[in-house]
Structure formats: structure tokens, C-alpha cells
C-alpha positions in Angstrom: 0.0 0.0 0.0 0.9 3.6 -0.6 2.9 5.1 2.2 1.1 7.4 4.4 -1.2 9.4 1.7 -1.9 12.6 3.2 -5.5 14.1 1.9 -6.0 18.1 1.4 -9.4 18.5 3.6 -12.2 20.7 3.9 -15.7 21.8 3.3 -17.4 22.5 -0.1 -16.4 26.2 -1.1 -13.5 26.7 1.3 -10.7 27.2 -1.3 -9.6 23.5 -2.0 -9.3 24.0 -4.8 -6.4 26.8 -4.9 -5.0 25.1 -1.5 -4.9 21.8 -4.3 -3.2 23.6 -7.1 -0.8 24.7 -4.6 0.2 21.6 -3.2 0.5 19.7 -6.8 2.6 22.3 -7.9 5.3 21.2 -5.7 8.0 19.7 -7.5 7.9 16.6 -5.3 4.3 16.7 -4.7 1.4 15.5 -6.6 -2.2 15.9 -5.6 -5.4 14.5 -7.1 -7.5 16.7 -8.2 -10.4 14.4 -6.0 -11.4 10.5 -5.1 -14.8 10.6 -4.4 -15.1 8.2 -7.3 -12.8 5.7 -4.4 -14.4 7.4 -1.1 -17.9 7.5 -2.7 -17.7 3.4 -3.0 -16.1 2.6 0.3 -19.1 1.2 2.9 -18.5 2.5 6.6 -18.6 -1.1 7.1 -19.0 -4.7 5.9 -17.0 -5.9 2.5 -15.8 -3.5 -0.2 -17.5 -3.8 -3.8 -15.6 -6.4 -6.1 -14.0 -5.3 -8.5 -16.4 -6.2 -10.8 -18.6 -4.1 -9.1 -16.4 -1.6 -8.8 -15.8 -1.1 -12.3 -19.7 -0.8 -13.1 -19.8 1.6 -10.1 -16.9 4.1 -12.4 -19.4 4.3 -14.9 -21.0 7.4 -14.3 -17.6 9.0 -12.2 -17.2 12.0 -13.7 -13.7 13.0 -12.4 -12.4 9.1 -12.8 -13.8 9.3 -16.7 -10.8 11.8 -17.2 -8.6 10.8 -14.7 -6.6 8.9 -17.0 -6.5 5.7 -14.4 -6.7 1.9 -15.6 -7.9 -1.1 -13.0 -5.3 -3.6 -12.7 -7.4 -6.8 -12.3 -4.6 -8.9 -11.2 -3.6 -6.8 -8.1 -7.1 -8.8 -6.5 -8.7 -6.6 -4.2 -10.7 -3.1 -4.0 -8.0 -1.9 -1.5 -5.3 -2.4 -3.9 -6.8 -1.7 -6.9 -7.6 1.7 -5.3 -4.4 2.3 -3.8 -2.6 1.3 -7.0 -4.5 4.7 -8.4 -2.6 7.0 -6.1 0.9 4.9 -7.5 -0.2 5.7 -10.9 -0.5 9.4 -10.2 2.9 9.3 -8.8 4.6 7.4 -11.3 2.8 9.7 -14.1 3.8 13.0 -12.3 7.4 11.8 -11.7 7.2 12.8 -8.1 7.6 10.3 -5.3 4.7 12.1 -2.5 1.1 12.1 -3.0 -1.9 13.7 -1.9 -5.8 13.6 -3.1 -8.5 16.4 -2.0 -11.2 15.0 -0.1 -14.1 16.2 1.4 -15.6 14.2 4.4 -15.9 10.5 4.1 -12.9 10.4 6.4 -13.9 7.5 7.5 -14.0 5.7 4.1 -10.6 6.8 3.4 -9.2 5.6 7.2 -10.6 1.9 6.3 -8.1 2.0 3.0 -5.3 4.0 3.8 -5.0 3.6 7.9 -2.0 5.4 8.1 -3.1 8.6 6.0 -2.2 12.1 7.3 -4.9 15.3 6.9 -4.1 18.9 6.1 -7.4 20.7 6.9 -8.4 24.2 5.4 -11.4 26.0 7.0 -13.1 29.2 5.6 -15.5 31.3 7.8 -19.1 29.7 7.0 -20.4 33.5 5.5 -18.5 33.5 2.6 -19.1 29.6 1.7 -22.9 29.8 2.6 -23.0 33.0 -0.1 -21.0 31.2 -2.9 -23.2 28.1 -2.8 -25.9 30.2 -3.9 -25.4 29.7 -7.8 -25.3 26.0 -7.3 -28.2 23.6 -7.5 -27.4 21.7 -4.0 -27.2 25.8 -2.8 -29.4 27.9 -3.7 -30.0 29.5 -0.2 -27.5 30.4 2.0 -29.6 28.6 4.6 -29.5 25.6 3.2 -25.8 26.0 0.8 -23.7 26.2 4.7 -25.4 22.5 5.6 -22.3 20.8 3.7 -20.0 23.1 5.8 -21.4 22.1 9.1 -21.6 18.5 8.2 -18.0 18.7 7.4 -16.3 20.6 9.8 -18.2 18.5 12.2 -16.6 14.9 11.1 -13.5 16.8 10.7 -13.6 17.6 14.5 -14.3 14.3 15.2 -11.7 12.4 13.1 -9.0 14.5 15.2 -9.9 13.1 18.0 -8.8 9.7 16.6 -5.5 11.1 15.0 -2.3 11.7 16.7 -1.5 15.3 16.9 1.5 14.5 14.4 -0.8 13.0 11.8 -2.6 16.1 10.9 -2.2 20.1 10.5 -4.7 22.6 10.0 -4.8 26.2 8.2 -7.5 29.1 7.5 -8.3 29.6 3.7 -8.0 33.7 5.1 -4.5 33.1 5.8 -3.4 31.4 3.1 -4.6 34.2 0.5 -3.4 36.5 2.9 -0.3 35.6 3.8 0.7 32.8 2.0 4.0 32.0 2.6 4.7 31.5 6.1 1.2 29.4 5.8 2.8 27.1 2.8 5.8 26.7 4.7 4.3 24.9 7.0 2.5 22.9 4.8 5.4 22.1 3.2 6.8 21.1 6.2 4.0 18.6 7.8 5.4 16.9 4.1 8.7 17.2 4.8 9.8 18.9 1.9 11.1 23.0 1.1 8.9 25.9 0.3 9.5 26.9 -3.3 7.9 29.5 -5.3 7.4 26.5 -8.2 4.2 25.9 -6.2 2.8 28.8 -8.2 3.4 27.7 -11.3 -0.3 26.9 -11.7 -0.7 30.4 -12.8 -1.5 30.8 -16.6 -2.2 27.2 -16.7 -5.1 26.8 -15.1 -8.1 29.7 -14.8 -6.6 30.3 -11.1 -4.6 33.3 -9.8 -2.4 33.4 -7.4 -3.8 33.8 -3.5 -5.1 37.3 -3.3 -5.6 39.1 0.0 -8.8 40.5 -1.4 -10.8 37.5 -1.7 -10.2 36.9 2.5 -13.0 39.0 3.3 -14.7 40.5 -0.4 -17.8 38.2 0.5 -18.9 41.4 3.4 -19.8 43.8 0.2 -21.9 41.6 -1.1 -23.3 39.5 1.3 -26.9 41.2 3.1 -27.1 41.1 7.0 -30.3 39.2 6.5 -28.5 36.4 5.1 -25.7 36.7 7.9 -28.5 36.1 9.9 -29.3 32.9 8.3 -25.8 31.5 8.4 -25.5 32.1 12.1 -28.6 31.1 13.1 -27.6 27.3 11.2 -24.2 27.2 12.8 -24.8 28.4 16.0 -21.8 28.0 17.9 -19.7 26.2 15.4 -18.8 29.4 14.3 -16.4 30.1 17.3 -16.0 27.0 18.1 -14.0 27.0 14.1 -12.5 30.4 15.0 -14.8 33.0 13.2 -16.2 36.1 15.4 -20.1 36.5 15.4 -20.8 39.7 13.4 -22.8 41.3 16.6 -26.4 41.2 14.8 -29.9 40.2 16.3 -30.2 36.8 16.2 -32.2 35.3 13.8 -34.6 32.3 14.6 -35.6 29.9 11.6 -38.5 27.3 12.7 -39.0 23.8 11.0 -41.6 25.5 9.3 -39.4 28.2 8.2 -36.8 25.7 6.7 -39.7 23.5 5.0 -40.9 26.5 3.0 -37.4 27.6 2.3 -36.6 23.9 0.6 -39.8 24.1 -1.6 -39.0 27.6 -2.6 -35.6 26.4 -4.0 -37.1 23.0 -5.8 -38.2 25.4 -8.7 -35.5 27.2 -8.9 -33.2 23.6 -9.1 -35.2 22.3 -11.6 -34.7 25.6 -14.1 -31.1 25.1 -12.7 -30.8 21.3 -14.4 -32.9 23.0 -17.6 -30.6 25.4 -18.3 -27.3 23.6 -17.7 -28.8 20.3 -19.3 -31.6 20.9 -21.4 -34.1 18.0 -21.5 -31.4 15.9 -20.0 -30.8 17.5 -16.5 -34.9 17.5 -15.5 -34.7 13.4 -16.8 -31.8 12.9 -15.0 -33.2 13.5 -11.8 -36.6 12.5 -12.4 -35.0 8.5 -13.2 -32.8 9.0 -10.1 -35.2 10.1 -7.8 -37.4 7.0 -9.7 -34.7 4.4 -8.8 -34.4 3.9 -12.4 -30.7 2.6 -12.8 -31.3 1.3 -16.3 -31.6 4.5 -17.7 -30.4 6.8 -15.1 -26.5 5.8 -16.1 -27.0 6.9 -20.2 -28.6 10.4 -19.1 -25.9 10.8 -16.0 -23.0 9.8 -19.0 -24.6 12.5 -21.0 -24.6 15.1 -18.4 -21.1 14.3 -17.5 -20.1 15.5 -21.5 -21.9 18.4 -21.1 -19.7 19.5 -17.5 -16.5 17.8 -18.9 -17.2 20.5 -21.8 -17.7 23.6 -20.0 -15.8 23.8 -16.7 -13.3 26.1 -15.6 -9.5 24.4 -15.5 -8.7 23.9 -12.2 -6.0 21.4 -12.9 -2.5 21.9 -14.6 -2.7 20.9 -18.6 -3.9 21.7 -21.7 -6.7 20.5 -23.2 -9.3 20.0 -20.0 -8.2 16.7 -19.4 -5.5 15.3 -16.6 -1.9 16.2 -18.2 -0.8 13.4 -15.5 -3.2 10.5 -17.6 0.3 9.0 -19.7 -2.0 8.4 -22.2 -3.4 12.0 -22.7 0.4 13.3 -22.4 0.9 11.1 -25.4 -2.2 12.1 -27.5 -1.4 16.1 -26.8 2.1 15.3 -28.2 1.3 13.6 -31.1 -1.1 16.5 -32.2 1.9 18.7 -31.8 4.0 16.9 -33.5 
């Protein structure tokens, strides 16, 4: 088994993204860009799929259908065949430590790797609760800040299984603030340098470089009545993870209140999945909600085009697939050539 994996942690929205980019451009570091296609098939207990299972399972995995991984069928068990992903990456990347970004499911990942090491970013709960807002799982700051809670939550409780030199946590505000000091000791819990190479994401991906600006831009935009919300959800999670209450009236949201804010969002998801899908996203979820598997995995395929199509690059290549993927290194080339 891999040595020691460590996993980039954190919530939905709380800059793992940038934190990732950072880390995997290391020159002795790669990081996946996620595993939830391994996490997201790991039970909390019993027997692990086959691999036979497995495999039908990485159907409809949108970040494993570009990943650029094969299944070694002789290696004989999910554990290893899972493992043997994170090897690939290395031997692909030419570097000799690896990483993934995870969110949650720490768990899963424990029952796999039981020697794996955590670097955890947070990010105060406003800003993430107002950027979920576009998405279809958001909508609401209300209801966009649940992943956050549920997250920080398991990530308080899986430290209190850890040995203190098995895991290292930093704020999302410092690392665009004052980046350097804050990689340094990143760099560190891995037991390499701090180089400036780790910003060598810039240009090839749509990321900047960590701006001081984006630590607290969310407070001209977001309204006090929706500060209100967030608070009122996180109650005192919010300085029990560090962040000073902003000093408004409490807000209090009944059951009822939350029902009516969940129905008042189902519309607005399902024009969501209309106009990012067409005919396809409203079918999707229709067939899923349905139980449908038959023919939810063609319309899920179909939808995972569409995304593979138009998302940002937040990994380092050209071409919106994983430079790391031999095989896409070698299709690039030969078109340059």
C-alpha cells in the first residue's frame, strides 16, 4: 500500500481548490484533483464492492472518466486496486509524495489508507454559505452552509482519533493573505522546502495566485439578513471554528421556516438542471429520484459531457483533461508533433 497518503481536507467552497493547485505544484508533490469516485464506494462497514462491481460503479464517475486511471485486475482486491491509483499518479507526475482532495468521508478513506495524514483548510461559514448560492445543491445560504457544518463537524471528530503529528490545520484567510509563512508549514507537515514553483499553476489553469482581497470581499456583497441565516444554522460552530459572530440580532428559523425555504428552491433547481442540461438534467433527476438505474446511467453519462465540456480548469494541462493521464500526455504530443 501507498505510504502514508496525506488528503487536502475541507468543506465544499473553502478554497480547495487553490490550496490543491498549490500543493501539486510542488516539485515533489502530486495531488489529485479528488477521489470521491474511491471514497464515494467505500461502505462504513461490511465488504468492499468487487471489483467487478467496482468497475460498473466508475461508470458514471465524472472526475475518474478523465482521470486517465486503468484497474489492474490482477492486483485482486478493491483496497489495492484503489491504492494502485494514487501509484499511478505518482509514477505519471514523476514525483515520489502524494496527496488527493477530499471532502468528508474520512472514514472511508481511514478503512483504506489507515495510516493517512490530513491537512485541513477552513473558511468562515459566511462567505461559503453566499457562494453556494449559484449552485443547485445551494441555492440559499440557509441551506448552501449545511455541507460546511456536516464537514467541519466529522472533521472535529476524526482529530480526536488522530495523533496530533498526523494532521495540521490552516484558515483559507490566511493562506490568501499571507501565503508564505502558511505554505511553509505545509510544506513542512510533508517534509519537503517551500519553493515559489508551487505557483506555477498560474497561466495554466483559470486560477490566480492567492489574493488578500478575496479573504473578506464576500462582506460587500453579502446582506445582513442572510448573515442572519448563516449564524442562526451554525450556532456555535462558528467560534468554536474560529470566526467572530458579526454582533447582529439573532435570527430564529422554525421547522416551518426551513420546509418552505426547501420548496421555494425545488423550482429554482429544476430551471437550474434546464438550463445547464436541457431536457437531460430534468430526466436525470426525475430517473434517479425514480430508482431507475437502467436508464439513469445513459442520461448521468450524457450530463457528465456536457460538465466535462464547460468547466473552468482547475488542474495543470492543456486540453481540460489530466496532463498526469500518460495516455493523454501522449495524445497532446502527437497532435503537436
Amino acid at each position: 500500500m501507498t505510504n502514508s497518503p496525506t488528503f487536502l481536507a475541507g468543506a465544499e467552497r473553502s478554497g480547495t481548490t487553490l490550496f490543491r493547485l498549490l500543493v501539486d505544484s510542488h516539485p515533489e508533490i502530486t495531488c489529485l484533483e479528488g477521489i470521491d469516485y474511491v471514497l464515494d464506494a467505500i461502505p462504513a462497514s461490511g465488504p468492499f464492492k468487487t471489483i467487478a462491481e467496482y468497475r460498473t460503479f466508475l461508470e458514471t464517475q465524472n472526475v475518474w472518466l478523465t482521470a486517465g486511471m486503468t484497474i489492474k485486475d490482477e492486483l485482486g482486491s478493491f483496497e489495492a486496486v484503489v491504492d494502485d491509483f494514487l501509484n499511478q499518479r505518482m509514477e505519471a507526475a514523476g514525483k515520489d509524495k502524494v496527496a488527493a482532495r477530499i471532502r468528508g468521508s474520512y472514514a472511508q478513506a481511514l478503512r483504506v489508507w489507515p495510516d493517512a495524514r490530513f491537512v485541513h483548510i477552513v473558511r468562515d461559514p459566511r462567505p461559503v454559505a453566499l457562494s453556494t448560492k449559484p449552485f443547485e445543491w445551494g441555492g440559499h445560504v440557509y441551506i448552501g452552509i449545511a455541507k460546511w457544518i456536516e464537514e467541519e463537524k466529522e472533521w472535529l471528530e476524526l482529530i480526536k482519533r488522530l495523533p496530533t503529528d498526523r494532521w495540521m490545520e490552516i484558515r483559507y484567510e490566511d493562506l490568501v493573505t499571507d501565503h508564505v509563512p502558511v505554505l511553509t508549514k505545509v510544506c513542512e507537515f510533508f517534509g519537503v522546502e517551500f519553493t515559489e514553483e508551487m505557483y506555477s499553476y498560474v497561466g495554466e489553469t483559470d486560477f490566480e495566485m492567492p489574493i488578500p482581497a478575496k479573504a473578506d470581499e464576500w462582506r460587500n456583497v453579502i446582506t445582513d439578513k442572510e448573515i442572519r441565516y448563516v449564524e442562526a444554522r451554525v450556532g456555535d460552530l462558528l467560534e468554536e471554528r474560529g470566526f467572530e459572530p458579526s454582533g447582529l440580532p439573532p435570527l430564529t428559523v422554525t421547522q416551518e421556516d426551513a420546509i418552505k425555504l426547501k420548496k421555494d428552491l425545488r423550482i429554482q433547481r429544476w430551471k437550474q438542471k434546464l438550463e445547464l442540461h436541457g431536457w437531460v438534467g430534468p430526466a436525470e433527476l426525475l430517473v434517479r429520484k425514480a430508482g431507475i438505474s437502467a436508464l439513469h446511467t445513459p442520461l448521468k453519462k450524457m450530463m457528465n459531457e456536457h460538465e466535462r465540456a464547460n468547466r473552468v480548469k482547475s488542474w495543470r494541462e492543456p486540453g481540460r483533461e489530466y496532463s498526469y493521464s500518460p495516455a493523454k500526455q501522449a495524445e497532446l504530443q502527437g497532435k503537436v508533433g
